[in-house]
N, C-alpha and C positions, 0 to 999 in steps of 0.2 A: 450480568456478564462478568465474565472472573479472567485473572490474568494466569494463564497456564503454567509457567514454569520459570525459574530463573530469581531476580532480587525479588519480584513483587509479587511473587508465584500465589494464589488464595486468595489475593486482594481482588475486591468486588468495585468494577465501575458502574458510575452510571449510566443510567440508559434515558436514552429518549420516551417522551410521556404519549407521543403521538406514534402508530405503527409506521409511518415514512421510510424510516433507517431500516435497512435488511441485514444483520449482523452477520459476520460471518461465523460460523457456528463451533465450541467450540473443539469440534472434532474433526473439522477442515483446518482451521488453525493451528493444530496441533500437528497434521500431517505436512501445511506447508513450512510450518519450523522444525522440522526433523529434517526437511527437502535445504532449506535456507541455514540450517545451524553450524556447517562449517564454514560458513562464508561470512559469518556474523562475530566479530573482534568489536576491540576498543575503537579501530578507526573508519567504522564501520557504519556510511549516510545512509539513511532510509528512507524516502518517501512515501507515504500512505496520499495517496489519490481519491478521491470522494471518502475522506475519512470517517462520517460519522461519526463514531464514539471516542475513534480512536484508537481503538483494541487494537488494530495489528502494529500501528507504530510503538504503540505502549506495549506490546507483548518484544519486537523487536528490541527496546531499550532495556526490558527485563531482563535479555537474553545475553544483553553484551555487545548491543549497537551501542555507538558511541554520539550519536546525533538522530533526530526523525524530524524528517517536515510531515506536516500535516497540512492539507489539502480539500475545504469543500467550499460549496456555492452557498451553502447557508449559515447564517450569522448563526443563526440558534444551534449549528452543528458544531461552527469555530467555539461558542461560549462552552457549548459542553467538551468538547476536547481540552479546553483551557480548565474546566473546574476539574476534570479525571485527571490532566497533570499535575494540579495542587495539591489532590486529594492526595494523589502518590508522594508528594514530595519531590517531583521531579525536577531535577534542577533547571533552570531557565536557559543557561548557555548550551543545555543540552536539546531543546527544541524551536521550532519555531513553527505559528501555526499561519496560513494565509486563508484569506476570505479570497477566492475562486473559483472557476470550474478547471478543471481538470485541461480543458486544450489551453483555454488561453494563459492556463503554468506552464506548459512546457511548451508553448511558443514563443514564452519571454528568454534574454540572455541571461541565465545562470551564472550564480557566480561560480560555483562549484559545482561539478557531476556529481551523479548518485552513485551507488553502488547497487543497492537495490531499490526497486520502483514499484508498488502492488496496486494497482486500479482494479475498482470494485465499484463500478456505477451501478444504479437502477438497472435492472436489465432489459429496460425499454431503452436504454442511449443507444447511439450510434458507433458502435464498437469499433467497425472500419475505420471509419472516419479518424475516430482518437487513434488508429494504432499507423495511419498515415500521417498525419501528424507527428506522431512522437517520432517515426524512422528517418522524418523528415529533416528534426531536430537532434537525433539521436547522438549527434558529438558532442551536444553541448547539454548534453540530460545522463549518460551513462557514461560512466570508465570503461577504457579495454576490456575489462572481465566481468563487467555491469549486467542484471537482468530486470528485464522486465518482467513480472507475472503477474497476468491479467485473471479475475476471476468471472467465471460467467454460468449462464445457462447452460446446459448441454446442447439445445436447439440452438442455439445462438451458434452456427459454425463461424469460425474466425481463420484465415487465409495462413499458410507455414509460413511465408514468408513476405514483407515489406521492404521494400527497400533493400537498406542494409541491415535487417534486423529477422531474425529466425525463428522460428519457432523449434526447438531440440525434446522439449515434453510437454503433454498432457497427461492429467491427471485427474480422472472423473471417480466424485463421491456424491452417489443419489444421483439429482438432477442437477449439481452444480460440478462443473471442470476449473483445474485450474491449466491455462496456459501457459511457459515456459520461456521467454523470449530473449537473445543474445545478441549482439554485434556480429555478422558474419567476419 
């Protein structure tokens, strides 16, 4: 897996030695940072959610985010997200990585909101579930102009709207979509 474009653009991360991690590919990638590229500055938080390798926080950092959390429930995903930071050179104040799953991060008190948020679980999770949850907590996860984009199956239908939180686009390539979601 390669980082698309930006400072680390060509650079090869590692991957996982077991099939587990389902990467998001990089031609999905590429169309949600074309979607995300003006929103992406120096002071610019990104959350990656069931991060696996890391690629999209580390493509987001490439691009001119200026922070990424990184987010999964397995140690052996945290240590490889931690060695593709090294690998890169990525400076330390610039990320932070947490051993989690995905709800019970966004149901703790932040210290700071995100700006952007991309969850990409297993496509067996409980999508509702996590997207009631986060709308739940959604003032203390997202800025005023904050999104959420969730990735998923296509079969996997996910609701317009939660709470306070919207859905404004989808965006289907093959069998995966991506979902679009904002603070009403």
């Amino acid at each position: 897996m390669r980082i698309i474009a930006g400072e680390y653009r060509g650079l090869i991360l590692k991957s996982p030695t077991n099939h587990k991690t389902r990467p998001t590919s990089d031609r999905l990638r590429e169309t949600l940072f074309n979607i995300l590229n003006p929103k992406i500055d120096a002071e610019t938080r990104f959350l990656d959610l069931c991060a696996g390798t890391g690629a999209i926080g580390i493509e987001a950092l490439s691009r001119g985010a200026g922070f990424a959390g990184f987010v999964d429930k397995s140690m052996r995903a945290c240590a490889l997200i931690e060695e593709n930071l090294d690998l890169l050179q990525i400076p330390d104040e610039q990320t932070e990585v947490f051993h989690s799953t995905a709800e019970k991060y966004i149901s703790r008190k932040q210290a700071t909101t995100w700006d952007i948020v991309f969850y990409d679980p297993p496509y067996k999770e409980n999508y509702r579930q996590f997207l009631f949850e986060f709308a739940s907590n959604v003032s203390n996860l997202l800025n005023d102009d904050g999104i959420l984009v969730v990735e998923h199956h296509t079969k996997n239908t996910l609701p317009d709207a939660v709470g306070e939180v919207r859905r404004w686009r989808v965006l289907k390539q093959g069998e995966t979509q991506l979902s679009f979601y904002e603070k009403n």
